[in-house]
N, CA, C and O atoms as CSV, one atom per row, in Angstrom:
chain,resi,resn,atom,element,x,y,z
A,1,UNK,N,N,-23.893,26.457,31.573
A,1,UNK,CA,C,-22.970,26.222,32.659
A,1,UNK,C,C,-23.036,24.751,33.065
A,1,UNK,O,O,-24.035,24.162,33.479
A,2,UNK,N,N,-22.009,24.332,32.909
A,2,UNK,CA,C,-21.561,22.366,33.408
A,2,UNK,C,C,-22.054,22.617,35.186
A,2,UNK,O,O,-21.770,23.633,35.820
A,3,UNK,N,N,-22.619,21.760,35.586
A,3,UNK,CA,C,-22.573,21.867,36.941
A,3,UNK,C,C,-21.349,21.392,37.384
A,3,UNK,O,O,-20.429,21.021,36.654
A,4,UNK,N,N,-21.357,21.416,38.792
A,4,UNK,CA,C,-20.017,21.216,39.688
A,4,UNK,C,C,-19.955,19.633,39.285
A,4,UNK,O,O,-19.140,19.159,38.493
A,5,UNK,N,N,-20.837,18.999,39.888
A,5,UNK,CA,C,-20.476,17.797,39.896
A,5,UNK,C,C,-20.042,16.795,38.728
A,5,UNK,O,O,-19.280,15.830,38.676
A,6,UNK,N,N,-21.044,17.598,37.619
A,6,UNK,CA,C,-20.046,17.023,36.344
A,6,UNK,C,C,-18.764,17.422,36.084
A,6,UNK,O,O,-17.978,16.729,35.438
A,7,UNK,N,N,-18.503,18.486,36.541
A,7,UNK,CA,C,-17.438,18.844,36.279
A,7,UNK,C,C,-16.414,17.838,36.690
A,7,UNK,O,O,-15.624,17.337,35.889
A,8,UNK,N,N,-16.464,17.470,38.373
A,8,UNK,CA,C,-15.902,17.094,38.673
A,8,UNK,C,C,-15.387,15.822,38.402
A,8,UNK,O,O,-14.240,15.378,38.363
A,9,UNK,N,N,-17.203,15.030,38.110
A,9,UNK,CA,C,-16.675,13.609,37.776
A,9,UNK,C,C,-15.948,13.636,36.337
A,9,UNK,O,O,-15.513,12.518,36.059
A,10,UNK,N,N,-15.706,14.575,35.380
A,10,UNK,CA,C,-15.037,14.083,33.923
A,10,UNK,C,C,-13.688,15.233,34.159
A,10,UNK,O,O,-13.184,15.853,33.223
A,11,UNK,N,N,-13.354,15.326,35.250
A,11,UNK,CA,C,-12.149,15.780,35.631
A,11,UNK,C,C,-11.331,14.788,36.284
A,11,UNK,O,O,-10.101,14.753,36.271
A,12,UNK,N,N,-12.049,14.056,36.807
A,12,UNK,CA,C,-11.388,12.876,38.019
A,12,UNK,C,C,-10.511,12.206,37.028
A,12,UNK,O,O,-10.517,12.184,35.797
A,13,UNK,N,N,-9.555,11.523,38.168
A,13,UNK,CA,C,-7.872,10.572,37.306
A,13,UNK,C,C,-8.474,9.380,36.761
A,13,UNK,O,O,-8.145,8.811,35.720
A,14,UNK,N,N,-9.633,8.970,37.784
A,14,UNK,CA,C,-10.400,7.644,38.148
A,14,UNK,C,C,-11.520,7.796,36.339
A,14,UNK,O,O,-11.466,7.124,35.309
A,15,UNK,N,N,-12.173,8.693,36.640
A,15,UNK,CA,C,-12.843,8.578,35.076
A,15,UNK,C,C,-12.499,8.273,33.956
A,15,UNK,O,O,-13.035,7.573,33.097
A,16,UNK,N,N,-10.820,9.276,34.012
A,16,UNK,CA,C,-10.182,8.960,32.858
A,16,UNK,C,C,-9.627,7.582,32.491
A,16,UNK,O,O,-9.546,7.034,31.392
A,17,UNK,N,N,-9.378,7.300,33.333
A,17,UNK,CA,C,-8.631,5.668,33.095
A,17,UNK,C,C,-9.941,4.794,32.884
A,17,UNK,O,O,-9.919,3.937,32.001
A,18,UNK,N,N,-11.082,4.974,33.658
A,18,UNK,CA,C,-12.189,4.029,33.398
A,18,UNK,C,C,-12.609,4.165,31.967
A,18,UNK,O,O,-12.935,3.166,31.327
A,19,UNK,N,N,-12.615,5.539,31.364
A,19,UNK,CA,C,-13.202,5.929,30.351
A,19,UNK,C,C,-12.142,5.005,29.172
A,19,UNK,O,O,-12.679,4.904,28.069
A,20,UNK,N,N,-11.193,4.554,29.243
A,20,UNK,CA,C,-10.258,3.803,28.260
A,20,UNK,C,C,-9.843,2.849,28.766
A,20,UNK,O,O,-8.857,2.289,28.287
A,21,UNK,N,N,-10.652,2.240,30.212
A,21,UNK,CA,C,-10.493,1.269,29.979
A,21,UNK,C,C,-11.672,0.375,29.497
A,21,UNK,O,O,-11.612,-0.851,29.406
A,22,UNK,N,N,-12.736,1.137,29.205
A,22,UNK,CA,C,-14.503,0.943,28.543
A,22,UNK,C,C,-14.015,0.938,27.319
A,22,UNK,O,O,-14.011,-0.099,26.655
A,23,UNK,N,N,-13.461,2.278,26.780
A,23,UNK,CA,C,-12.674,2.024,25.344
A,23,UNK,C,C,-12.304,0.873,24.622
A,23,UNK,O,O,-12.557,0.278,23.574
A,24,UNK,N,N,-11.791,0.828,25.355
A,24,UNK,CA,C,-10.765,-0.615,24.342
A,24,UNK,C,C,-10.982,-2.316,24.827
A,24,UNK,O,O,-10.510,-3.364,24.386
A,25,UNK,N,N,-12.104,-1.946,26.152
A,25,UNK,CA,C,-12.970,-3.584,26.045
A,25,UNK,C,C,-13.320,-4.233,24.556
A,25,UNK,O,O,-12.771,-5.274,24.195
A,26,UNK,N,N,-13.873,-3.830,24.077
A,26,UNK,CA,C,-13.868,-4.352,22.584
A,26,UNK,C,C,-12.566,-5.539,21.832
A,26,UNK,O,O,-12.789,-6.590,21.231
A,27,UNK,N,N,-10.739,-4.657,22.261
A,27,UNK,CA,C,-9.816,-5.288,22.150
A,27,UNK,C,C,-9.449,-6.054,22.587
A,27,UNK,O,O,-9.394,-7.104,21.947
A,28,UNK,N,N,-8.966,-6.006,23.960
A,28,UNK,CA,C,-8.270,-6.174,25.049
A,28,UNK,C,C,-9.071,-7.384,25.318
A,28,UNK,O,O,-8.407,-8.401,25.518
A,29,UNK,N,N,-11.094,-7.558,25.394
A,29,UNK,CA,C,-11.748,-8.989,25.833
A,29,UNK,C,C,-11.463,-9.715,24.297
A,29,UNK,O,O,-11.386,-10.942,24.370
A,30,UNK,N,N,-11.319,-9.221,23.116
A,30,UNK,CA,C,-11.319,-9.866,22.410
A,30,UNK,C,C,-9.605,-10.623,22.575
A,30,UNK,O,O,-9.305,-11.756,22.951
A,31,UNK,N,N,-8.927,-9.747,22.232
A,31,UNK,CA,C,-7.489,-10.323,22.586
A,31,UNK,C,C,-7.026,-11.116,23.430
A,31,UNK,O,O,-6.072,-11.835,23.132
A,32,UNK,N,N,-7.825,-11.168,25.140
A,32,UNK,CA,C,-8.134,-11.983,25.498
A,32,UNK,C,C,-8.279,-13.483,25.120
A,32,UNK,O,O,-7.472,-14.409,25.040
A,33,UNK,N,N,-9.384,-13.386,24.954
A,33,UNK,CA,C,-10.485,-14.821,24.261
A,33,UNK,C,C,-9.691,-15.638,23.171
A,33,UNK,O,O,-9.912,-16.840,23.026
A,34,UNK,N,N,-8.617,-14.860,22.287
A,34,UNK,CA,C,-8.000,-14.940,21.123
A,34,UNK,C,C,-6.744,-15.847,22.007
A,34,UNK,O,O,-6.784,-17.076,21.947
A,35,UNK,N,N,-5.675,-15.171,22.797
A,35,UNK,CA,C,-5.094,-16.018,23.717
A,35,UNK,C,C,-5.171,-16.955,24.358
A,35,UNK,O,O,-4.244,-17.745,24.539
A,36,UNK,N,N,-6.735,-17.080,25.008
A,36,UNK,CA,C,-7.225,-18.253,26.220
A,36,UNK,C,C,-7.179,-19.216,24.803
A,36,UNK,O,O,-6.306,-20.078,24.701
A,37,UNK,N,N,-8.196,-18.999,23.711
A,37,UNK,CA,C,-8.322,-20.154,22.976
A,37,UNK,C,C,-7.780,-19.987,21.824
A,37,UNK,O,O,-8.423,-19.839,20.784
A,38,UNK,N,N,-6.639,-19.995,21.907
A,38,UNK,CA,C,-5.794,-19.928,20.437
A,38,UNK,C,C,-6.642,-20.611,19.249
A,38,UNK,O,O,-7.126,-20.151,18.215
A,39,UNK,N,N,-6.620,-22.045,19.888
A,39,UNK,CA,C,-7.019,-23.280,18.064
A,39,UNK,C,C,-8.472,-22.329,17.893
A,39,UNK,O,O,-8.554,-21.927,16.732
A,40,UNK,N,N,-9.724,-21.836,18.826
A,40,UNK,CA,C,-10.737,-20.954,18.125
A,40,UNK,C,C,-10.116,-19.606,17.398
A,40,UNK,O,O,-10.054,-19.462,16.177
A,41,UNK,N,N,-9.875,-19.092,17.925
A,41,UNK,CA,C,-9.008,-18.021,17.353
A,41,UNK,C,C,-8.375,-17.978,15.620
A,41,UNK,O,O,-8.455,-17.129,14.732
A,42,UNK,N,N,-7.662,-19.504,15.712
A,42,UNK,CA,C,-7.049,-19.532,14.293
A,42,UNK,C,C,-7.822,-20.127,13.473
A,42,UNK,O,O,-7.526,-20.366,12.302
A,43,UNK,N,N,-9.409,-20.561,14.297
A,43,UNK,CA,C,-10.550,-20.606,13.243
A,43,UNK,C,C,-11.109,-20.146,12.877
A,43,UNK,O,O,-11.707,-20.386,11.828
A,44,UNK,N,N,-11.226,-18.921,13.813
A,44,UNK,CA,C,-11.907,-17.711,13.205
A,44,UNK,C,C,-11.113,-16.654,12.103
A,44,UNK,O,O,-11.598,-15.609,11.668
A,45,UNK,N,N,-10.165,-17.047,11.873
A,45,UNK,CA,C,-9.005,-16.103,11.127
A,45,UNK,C,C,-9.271,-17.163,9.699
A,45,UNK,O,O,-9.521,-16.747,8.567
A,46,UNK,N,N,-9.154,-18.453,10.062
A,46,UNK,CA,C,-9.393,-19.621,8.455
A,46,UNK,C,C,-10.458,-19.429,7.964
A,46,UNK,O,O,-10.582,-19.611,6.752
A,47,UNK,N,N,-12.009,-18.826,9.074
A,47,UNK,CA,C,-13.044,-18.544,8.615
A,47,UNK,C,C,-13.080,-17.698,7.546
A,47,UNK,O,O,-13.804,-17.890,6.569
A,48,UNK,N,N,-12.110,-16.488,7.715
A,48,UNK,CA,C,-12.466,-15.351,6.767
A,48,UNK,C,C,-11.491,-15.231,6.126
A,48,UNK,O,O,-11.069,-14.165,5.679
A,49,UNK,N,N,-10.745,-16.866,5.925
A,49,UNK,CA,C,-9.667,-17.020,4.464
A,49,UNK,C,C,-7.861,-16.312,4.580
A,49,UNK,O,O,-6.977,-16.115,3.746
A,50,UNK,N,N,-7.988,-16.098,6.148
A,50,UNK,CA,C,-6.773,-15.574,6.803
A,50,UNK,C,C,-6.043,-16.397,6.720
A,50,UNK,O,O,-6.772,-17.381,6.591
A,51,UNK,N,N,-4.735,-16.838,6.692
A,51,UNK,CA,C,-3.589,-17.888,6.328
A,51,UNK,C,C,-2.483,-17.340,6.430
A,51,UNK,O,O,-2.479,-16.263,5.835
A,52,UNK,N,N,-1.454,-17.607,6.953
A,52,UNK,CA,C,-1.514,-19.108,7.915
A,52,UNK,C,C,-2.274,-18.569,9.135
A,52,UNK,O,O,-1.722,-17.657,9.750
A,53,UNK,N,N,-3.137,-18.888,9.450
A,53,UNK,CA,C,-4.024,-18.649,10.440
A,53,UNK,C,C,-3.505,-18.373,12.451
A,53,UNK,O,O,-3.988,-17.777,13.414
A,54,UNK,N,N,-2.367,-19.174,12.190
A,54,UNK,CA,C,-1.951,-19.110,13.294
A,54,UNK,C,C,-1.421,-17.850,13.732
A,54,UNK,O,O,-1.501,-17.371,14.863
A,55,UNK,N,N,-0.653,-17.170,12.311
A,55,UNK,CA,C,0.372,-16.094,12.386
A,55,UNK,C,C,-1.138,-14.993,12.477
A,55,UNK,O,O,-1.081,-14.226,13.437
A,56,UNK,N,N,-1.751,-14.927,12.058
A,56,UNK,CA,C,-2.848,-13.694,12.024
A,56,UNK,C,C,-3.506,-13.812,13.081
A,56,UNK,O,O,-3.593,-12.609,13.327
A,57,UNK,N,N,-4.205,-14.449,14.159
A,57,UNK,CA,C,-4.568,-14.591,15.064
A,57,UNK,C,C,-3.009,-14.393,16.311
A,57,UNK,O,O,-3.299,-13.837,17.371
A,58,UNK,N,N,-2.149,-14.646,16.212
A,58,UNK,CA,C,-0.995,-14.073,17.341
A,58,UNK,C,C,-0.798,-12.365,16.800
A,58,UNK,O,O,-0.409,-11.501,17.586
A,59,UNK,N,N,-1.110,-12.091,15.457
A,59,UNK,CA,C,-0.816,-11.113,15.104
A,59,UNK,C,C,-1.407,-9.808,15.900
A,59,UNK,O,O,-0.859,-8.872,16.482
A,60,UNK,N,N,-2.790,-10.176,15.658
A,60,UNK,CA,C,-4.388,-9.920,16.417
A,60,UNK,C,C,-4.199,-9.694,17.733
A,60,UNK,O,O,-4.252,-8.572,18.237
A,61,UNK,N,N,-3.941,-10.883,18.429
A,61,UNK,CA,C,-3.547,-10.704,20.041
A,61,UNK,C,C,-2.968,-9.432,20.269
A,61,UNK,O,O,-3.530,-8.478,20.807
A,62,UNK,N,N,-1.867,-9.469,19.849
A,62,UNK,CA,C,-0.795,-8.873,19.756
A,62,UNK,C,C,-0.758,-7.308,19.807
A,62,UNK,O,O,-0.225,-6.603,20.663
A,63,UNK,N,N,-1.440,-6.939,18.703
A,63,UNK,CA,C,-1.974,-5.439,18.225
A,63,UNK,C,C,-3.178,-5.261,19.281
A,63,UNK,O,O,-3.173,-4.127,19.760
A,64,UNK,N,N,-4.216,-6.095,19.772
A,64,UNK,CA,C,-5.275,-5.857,20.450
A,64,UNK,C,C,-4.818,-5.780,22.093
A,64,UNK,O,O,-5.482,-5.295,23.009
A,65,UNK,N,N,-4.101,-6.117,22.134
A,65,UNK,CA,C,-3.693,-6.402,23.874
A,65,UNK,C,C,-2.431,-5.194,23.829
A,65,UNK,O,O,-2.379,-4.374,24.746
A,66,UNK,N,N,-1.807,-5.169,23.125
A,66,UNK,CA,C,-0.401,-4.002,23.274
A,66,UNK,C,C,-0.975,-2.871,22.986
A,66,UNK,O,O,-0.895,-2.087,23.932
A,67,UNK,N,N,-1.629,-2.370,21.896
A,67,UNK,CA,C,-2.808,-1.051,21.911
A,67,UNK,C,C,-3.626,-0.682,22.715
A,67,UNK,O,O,-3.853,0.493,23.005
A,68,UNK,N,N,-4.372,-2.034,23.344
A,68,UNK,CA,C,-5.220,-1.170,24.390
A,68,UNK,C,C,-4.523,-1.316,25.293
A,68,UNK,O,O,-5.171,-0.682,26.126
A,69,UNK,N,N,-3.139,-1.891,26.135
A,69,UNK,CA,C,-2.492,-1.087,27.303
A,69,UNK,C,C,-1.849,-0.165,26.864
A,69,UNK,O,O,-1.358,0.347,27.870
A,70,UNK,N,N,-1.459,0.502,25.834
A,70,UNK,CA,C,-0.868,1.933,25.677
A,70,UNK,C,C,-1.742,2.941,25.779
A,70,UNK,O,O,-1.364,3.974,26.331
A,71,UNK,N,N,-3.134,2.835,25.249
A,71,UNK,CA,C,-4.713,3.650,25.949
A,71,UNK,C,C,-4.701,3.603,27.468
A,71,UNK,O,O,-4.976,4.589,28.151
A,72,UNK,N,N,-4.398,2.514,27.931
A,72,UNK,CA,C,-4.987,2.327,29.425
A,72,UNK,C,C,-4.123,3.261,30.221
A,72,UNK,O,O,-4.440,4.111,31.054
A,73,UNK,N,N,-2.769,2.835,29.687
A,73,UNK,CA,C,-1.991,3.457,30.562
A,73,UNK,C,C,-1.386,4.757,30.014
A,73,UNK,O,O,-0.316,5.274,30.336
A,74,UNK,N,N,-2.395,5.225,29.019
A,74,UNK,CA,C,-1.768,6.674,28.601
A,74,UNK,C,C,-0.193,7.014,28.171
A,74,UNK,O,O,0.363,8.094,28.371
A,75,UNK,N,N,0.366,5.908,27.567
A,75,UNK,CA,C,1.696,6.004,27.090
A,75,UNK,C,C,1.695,5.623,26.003
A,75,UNK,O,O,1.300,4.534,25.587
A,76,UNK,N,N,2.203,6.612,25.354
A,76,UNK,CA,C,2.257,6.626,23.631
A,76,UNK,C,C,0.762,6.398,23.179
A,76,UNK,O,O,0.793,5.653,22.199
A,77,UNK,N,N,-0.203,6.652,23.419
A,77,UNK,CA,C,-1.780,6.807,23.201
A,77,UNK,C,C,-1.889,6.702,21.877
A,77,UNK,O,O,-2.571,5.837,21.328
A,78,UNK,N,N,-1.108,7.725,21.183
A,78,UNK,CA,C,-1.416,8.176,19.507
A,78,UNK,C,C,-1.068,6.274,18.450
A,78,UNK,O,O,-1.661,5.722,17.523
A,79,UNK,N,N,0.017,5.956,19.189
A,79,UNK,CA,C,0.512,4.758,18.857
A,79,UNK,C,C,-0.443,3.230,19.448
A,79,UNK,O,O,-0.412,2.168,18.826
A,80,UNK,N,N,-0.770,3.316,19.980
A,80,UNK,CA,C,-1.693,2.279,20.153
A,80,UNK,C,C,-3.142,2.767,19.945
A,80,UNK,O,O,-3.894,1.792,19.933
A,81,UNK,N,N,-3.675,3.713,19.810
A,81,UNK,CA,C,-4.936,4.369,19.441
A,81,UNK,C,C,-4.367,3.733,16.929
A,81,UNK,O,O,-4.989,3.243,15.987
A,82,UNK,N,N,-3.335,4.103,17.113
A,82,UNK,CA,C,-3.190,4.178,15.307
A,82,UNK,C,C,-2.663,2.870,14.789
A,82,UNK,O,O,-2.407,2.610,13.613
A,83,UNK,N,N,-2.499,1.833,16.164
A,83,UNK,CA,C,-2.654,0.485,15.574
A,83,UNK,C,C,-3.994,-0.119,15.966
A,83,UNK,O,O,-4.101,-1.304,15.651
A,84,UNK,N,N,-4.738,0.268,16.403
A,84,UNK,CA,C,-6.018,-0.186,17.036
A,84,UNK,C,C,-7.150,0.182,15.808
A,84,UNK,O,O,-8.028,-0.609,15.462
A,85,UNK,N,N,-6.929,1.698,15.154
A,85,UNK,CA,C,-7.561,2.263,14.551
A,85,UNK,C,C,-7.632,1.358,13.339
A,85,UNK,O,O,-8.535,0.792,12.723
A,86,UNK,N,N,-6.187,1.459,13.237
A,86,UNK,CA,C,-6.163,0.840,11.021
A,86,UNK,C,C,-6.509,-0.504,11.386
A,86,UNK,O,O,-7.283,-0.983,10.557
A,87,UNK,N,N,-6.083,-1.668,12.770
A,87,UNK,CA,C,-6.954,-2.710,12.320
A,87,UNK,C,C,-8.135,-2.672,12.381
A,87,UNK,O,O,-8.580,-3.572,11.668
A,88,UNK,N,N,-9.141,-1.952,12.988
A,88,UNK,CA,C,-10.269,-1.675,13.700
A,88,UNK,C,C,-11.314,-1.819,11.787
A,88,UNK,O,O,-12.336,-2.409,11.434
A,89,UNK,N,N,-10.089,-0.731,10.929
A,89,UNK,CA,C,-10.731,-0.293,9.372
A,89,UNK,C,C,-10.816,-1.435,8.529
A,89,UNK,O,O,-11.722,-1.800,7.781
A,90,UNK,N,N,-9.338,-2.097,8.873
A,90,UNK,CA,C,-9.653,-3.357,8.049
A,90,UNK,C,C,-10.002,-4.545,8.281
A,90,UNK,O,O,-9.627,-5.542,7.664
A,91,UNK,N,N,-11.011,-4.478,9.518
A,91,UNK,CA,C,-12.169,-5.325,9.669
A,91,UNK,C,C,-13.297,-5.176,8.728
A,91,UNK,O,O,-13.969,-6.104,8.278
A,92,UNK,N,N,-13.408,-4.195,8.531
A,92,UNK,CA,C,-14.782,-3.655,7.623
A,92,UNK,C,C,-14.449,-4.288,6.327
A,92,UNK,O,O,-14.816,-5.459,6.421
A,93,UNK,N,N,-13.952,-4.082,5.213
A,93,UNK,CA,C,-13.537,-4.926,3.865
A,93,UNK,C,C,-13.208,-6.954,4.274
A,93,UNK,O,O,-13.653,-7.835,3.539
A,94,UNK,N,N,-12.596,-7.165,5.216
A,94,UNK,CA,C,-12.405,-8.710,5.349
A,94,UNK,C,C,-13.714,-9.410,6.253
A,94,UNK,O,O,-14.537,-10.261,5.918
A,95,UNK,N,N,-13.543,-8.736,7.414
A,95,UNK,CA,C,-15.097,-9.489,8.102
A,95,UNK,C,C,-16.559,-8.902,7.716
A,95,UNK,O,O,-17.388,-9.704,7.284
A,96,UNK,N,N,-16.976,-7.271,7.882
A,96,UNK,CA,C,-18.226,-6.835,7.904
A,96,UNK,C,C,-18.391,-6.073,6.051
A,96,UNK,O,O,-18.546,-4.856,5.949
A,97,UNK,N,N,-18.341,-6.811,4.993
A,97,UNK,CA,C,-18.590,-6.514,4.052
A,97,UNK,C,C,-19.545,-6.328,3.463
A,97,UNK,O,O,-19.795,-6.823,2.364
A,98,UNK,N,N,-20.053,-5.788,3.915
A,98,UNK,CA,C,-22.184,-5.809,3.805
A,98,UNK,C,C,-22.120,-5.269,2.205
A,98,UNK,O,O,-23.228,-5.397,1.685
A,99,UNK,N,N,-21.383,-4.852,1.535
A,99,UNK,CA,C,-21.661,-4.909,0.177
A,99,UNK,C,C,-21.777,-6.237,-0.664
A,99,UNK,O,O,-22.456,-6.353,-1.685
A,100,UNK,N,N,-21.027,-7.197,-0.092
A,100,UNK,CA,C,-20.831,-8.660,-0.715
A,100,UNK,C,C,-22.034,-9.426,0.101
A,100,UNK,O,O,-22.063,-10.650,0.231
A,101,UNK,N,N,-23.022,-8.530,0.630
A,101,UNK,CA,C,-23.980,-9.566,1.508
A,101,UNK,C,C,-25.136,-9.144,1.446
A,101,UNK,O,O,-25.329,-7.930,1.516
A,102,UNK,N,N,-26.437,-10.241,1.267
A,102,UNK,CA,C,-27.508,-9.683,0.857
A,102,UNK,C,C,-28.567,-9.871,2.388
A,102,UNK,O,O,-28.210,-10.463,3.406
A,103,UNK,N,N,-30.036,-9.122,2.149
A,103,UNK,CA,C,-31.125,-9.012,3.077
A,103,UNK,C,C,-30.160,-8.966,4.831
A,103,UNK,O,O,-29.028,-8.516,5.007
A,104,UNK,N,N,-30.693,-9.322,5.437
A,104,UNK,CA,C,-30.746,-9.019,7.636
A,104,UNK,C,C,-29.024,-9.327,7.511
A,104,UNK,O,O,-28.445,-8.373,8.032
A,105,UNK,N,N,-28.403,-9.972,7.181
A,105,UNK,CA,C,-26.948,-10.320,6.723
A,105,UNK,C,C,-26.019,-8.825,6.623
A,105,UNK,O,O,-25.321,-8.423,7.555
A,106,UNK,N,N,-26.168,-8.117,5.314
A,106,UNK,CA,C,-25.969,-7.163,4.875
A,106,UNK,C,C,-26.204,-5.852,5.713
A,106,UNK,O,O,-25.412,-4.916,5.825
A,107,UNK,N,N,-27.636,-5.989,6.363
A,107,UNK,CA,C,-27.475,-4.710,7.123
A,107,UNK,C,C,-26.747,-4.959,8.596
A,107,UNK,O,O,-26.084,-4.109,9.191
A,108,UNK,N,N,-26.994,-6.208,9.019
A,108,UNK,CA,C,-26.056,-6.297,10.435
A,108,UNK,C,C,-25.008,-5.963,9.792
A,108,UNK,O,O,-25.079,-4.787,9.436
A,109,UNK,N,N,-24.131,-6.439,9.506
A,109,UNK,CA,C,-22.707,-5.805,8.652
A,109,UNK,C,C,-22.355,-4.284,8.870
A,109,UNK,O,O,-21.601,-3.483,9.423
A,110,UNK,N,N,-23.428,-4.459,8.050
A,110,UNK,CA,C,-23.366,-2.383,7.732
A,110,UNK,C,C,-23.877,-1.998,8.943
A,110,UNK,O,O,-23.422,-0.857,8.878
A,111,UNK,N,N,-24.504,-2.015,10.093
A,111,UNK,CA,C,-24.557,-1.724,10.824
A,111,UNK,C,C,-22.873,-1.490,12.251
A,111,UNK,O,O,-22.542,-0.596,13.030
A,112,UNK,N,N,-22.168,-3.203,11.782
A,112,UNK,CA,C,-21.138,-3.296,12.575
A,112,UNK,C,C,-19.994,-2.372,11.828
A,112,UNK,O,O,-19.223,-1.773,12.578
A,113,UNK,N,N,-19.850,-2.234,10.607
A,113,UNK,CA,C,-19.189,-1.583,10.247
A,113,UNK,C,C,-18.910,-0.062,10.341
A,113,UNK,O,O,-17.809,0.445,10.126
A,114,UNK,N,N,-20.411,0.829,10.801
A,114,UNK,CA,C,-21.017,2.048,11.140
A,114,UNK,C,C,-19.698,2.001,12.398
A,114,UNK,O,O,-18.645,2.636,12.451
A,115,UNK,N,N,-20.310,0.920,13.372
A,115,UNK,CA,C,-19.625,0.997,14.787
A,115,UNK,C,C,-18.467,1.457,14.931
A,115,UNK,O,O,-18.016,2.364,15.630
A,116,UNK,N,N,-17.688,0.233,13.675
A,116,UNK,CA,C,-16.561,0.358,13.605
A,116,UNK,C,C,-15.437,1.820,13.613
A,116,UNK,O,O,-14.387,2.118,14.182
A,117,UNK,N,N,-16.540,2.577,12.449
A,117,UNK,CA,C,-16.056,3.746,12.280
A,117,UNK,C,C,-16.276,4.490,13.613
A,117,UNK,O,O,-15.432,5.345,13.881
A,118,UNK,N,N,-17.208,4.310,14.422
A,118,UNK,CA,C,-17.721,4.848,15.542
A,118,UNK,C,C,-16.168,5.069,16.443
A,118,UNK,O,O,-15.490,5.934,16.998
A,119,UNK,N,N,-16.193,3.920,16.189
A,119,UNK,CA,C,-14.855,3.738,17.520
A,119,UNK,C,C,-13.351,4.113,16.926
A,119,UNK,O,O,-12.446,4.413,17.704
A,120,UNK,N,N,-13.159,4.074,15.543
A,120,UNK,CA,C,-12.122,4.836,15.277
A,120,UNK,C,C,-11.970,6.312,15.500
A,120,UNK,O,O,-10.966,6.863,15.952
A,121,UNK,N,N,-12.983,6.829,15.165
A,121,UNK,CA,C,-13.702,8.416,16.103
A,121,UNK,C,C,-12.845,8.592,17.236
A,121,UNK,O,O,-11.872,9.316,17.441
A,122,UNK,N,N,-13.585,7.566,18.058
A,122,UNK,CA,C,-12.894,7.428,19.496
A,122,UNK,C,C,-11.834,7.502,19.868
A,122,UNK,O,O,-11.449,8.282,20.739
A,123,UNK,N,N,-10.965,6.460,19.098
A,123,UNK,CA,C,-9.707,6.166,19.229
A,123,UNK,C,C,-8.833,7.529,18.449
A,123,UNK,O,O,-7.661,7.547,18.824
A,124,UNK,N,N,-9.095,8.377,17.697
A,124,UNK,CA,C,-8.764,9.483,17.213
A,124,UNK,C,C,-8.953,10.755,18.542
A,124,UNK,O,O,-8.031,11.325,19.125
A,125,UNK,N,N,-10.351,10.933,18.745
A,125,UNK,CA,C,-10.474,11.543,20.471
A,125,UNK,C,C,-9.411,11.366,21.456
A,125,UNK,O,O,-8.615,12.166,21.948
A,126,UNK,N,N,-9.599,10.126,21.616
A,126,UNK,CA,C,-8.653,9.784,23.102
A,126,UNK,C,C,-6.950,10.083,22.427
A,126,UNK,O,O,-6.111,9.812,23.285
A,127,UNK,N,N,-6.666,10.308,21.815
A,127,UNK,CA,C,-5.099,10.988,21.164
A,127,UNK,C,C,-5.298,12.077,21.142
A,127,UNK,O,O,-4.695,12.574,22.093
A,128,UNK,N,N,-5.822,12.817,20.589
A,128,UNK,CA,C,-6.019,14.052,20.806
A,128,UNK,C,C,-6.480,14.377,22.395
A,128,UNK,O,O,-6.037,15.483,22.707
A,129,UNK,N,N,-7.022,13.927,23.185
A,129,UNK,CA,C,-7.119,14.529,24.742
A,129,UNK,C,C,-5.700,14.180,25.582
A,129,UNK,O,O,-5.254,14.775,26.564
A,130,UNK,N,N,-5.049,12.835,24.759
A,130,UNK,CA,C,-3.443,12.453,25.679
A,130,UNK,C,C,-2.783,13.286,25.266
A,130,UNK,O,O,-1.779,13.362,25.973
A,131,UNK,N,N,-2.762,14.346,24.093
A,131,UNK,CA,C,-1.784,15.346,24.148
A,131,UNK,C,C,-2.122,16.445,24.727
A,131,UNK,O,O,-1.314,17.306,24.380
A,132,UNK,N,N,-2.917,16.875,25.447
A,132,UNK,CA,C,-3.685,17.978,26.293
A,132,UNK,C,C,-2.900,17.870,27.110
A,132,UNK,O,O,-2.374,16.778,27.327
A,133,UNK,N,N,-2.484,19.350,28.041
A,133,UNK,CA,C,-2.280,19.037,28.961
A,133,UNK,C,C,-2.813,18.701,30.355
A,133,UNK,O,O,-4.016,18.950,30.278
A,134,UNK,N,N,-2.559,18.292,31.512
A,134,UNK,CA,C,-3.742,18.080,32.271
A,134,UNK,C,C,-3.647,19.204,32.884
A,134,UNK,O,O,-2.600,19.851,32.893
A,135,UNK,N,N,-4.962,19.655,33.598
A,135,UNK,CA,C,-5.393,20.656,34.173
A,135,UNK,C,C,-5.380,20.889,36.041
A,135,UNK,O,O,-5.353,21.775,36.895
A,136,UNK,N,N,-5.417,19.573,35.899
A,136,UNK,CA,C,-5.858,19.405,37.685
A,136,UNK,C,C,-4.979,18.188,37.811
A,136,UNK,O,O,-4.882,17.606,38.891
């Protein structure tokens, strides 16, 4: 038996919105940071052989800031959860390639890449609970 009070707090309007908007910090500060400092941004995209660098870093923004307000604000969820997701995957092959990387290198990688999948999980969850209906 859930007690009352849990109940209550992962029933609340307030949880839910906090709970995605914890979600998609990952995006949204990155997308951020990507905006405030564009010229870093399109160095970090030249870093990992991205070109024209400018267009992939607005691209980035773009998908990271418009996905996680469709989470936040629970509109069209499945659609910004499934552009969040597939870029989220193909971070793993371009940035965290821990197969192309050897010793403490390789396993941070494979470690970030674990995450990665972690949070596509997530982002699969939180679509599946926006089509629920609400209860309270």
């Amino acid at each position: 038996m859930t007690p009352r009070w849990i109940r209550a707090f992962l029933s609340s309007r307030f949880t839910e919105v906090a709970a995605r908007f914890l979600l998609t910090f990952p995006f949204w500060g990155s997308g951020l940071s990507k905006l405030i400092d564009f010229p870093g941004g399109m160095a970090e995209m030249a870093q990992f052989g991205l070109q024209p660098a400018w267009l992939f870093n607005a691209a980035t923004v773009a998908v990271q800031l418009w996905g996680s307000a469709l989470i936040i604000l629970n509109r069209q969820t499945w659609l910004g959860a499934g552009a969040l997701g597939i870029f989220t995957l193909l971070t793993i092959p371009i940035v965290h390639a821990f197969w192309r990387l050897e010793g403490e290198r390789a396993l941070a990688a494979f470690h970030t890449a674990g995450e990665h999948v972690g949070i596509v999980g997530a982002l699969v969850l939180v679509s599946i609970l926006a089509m629920r209906p609400r209860t309270s």
